[in-house]
One Martini backbone bead per residue (centre of mass of N, CA, C, O) as a GRO file, in nm:
protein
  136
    1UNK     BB    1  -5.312  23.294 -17.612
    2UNK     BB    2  -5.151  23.611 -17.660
    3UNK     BB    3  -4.875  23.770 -17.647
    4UNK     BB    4  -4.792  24.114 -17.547
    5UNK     BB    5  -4.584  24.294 -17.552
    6UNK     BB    6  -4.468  24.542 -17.240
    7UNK     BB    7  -4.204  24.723 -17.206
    8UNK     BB    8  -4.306  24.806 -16.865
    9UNK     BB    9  -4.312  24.436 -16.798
   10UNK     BB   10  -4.220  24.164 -16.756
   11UNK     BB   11  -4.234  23.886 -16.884
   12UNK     BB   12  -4.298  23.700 -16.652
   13UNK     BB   13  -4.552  23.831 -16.555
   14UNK     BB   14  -4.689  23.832 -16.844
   15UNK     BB   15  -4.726  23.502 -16.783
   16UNK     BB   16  -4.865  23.492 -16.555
   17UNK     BB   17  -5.135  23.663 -16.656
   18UNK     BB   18  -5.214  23.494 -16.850
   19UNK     BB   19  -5.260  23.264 -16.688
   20UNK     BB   20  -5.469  23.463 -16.470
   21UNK     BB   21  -5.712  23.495 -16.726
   22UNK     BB   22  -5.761  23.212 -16.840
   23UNK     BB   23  -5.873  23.145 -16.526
   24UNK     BB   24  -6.065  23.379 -16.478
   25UNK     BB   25  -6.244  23.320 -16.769
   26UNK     BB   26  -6.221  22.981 -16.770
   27UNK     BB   27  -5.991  22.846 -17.024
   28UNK     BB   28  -5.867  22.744 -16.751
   29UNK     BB   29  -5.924  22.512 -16.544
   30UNK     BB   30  -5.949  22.358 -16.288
   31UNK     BB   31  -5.728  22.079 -16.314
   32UNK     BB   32  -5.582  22.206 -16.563
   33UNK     BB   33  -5.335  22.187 -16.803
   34UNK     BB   34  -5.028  22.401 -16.850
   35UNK     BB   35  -4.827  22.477 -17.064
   36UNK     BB   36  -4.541  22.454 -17.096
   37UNK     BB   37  -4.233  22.651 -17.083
   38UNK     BB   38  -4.170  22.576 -17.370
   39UNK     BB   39  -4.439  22.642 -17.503
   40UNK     BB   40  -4.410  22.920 -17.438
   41UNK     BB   41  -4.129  23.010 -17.564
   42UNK     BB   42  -4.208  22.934 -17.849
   43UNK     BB   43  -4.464  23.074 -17.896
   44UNK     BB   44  -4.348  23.374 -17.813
   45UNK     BB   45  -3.997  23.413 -17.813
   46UNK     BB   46  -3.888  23.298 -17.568
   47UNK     BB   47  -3.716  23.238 -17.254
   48UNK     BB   48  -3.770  22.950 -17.089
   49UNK     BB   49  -3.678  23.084 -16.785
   50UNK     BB   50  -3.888  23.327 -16.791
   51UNK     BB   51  -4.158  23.101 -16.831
   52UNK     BB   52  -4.068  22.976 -16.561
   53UNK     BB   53  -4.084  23.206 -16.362
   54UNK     BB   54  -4.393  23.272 -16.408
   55UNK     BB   55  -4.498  23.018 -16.335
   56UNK     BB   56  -4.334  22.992 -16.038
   57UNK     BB   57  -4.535  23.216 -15.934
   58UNK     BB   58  -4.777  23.051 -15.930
   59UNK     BB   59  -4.658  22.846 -15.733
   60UNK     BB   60  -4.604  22.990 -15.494
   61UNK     BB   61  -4.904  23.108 -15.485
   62UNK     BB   62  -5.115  22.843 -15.550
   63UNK     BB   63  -5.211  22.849 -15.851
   64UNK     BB   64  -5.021  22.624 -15.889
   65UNK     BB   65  -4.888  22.276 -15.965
   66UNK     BB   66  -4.706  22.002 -15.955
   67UNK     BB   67  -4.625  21.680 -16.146
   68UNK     BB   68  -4.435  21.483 -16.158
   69UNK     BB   69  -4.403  21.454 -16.497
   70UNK     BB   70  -4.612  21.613 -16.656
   71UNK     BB   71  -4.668  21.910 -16.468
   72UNK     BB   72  -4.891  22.151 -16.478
   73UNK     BB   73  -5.157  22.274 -16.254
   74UNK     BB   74  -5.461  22.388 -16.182
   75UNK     BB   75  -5.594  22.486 -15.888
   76UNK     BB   76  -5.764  22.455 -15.632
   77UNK     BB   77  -5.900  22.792 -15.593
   78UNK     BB   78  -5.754  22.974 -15.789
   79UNK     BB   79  -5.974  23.185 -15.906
   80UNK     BB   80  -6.086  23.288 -15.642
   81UNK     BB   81  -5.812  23.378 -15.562
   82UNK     BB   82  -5.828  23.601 -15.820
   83UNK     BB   83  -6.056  23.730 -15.760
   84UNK     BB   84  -6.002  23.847 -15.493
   85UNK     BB   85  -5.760  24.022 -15.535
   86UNK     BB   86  -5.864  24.164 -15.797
   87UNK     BB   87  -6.069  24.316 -15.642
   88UNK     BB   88  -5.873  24.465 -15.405
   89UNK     BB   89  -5.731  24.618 -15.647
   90UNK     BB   90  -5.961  24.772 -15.809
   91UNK     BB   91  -6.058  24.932 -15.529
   92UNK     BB   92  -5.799  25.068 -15.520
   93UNK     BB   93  -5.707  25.189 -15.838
   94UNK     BB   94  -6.025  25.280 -15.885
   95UNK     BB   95  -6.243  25.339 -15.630
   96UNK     BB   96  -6.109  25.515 -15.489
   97UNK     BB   97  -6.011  25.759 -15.661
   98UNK     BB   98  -6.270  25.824 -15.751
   99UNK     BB   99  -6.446  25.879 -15.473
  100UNK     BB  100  -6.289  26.100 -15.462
  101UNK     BB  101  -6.332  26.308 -15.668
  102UNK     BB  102  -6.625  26.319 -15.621
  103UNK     BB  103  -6.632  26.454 -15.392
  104UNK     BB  104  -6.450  26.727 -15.466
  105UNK     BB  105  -6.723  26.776 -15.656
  106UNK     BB  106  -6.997  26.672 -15.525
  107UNK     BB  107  -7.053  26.361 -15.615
  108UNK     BB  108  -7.299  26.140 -15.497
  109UNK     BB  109  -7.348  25.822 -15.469
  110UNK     BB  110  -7.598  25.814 -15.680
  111UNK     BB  111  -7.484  25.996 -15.897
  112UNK     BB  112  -7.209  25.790 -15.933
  113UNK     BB  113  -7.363  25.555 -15.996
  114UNK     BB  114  -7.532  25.611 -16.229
  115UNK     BB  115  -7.307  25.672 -16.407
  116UNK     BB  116  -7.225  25.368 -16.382
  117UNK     BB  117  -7.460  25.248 -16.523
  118UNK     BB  118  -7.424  25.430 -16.795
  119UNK     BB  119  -7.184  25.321 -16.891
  120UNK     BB  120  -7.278  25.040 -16.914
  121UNK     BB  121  -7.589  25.011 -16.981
  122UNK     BB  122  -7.788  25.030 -16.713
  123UNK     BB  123  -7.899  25.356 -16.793
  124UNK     BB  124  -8.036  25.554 -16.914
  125UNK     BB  125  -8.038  25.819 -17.108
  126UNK     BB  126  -8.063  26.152 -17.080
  127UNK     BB  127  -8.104  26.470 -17.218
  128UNK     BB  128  -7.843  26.568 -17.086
  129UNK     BB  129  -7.667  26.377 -17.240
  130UNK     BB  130  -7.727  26.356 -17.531
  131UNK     BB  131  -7.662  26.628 -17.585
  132UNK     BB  132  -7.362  26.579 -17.524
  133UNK     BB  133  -7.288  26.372 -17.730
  134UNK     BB  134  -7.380  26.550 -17.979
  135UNK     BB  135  -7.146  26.790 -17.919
  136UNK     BB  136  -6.930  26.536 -18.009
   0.00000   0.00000   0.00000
């Protein structure tokens, strides 16, 4: 779990994803305990301050929760709760922009469906894809 700073977005937010990675990827188990802030503060070469920051984003939305004295630990059904987050959002900035593009372009949700199992490799290239290909 390394995090890369990201000029664009505040270390605390990326410390809370970097941490709902971990969860939604599996690497962080629902009720297992997560690095402390100080631990996070050292691996990163951040202020303590910073990772509680991020850390208490998580412990507000009910994705963490504290133990008096032992640490923070992952919440059960906290994966779900990112998982589903998560779909709302990628729904918002990526599906929804797509399928407009896609209409004013005159492609049916059929062509586009194709397209995107395409581009997954859950269908094959036809001769005129691989042509494309070729000339590129």
């Amino acid at each position: 779990m390394v995090l890369v700073i990201d000029d664009t977005k505040p270390i605390f937010m990326q410390i809370a994803e970097l941490i709902e990675n971990g969860i939604v990827d599996g690497t962080m188990a629902e009720e297992s305990q997560v690095p402390s802030t100080n631990e996070f503060a050292a691996f990163h070469r951040i202020n303590p301050a910073t990772a509680a920051k991020g850390v208490n984003l998580l412990v507000d939305s009910g994705i963490l929760y504290k133990r008096r004295g032992i640490g923070m630990f992952v919440a059960t059904g906290a994966r779900a709760q990112l998982v589903a987050r998560r779909t709302d959002e990628f729904f918002e900035q990526y599906v929804k922009p797509l399928a407009m593009e896609a209409r004013k372009l005159g492609i049916s949700p059929e062509q586009l469906n194709t397209m995107i199992e395409r581009s997954s490799g859950l269908a094959p290239e036809t001769g005129t894809d691989k042509e494309r290909s070729a000339a590129l």
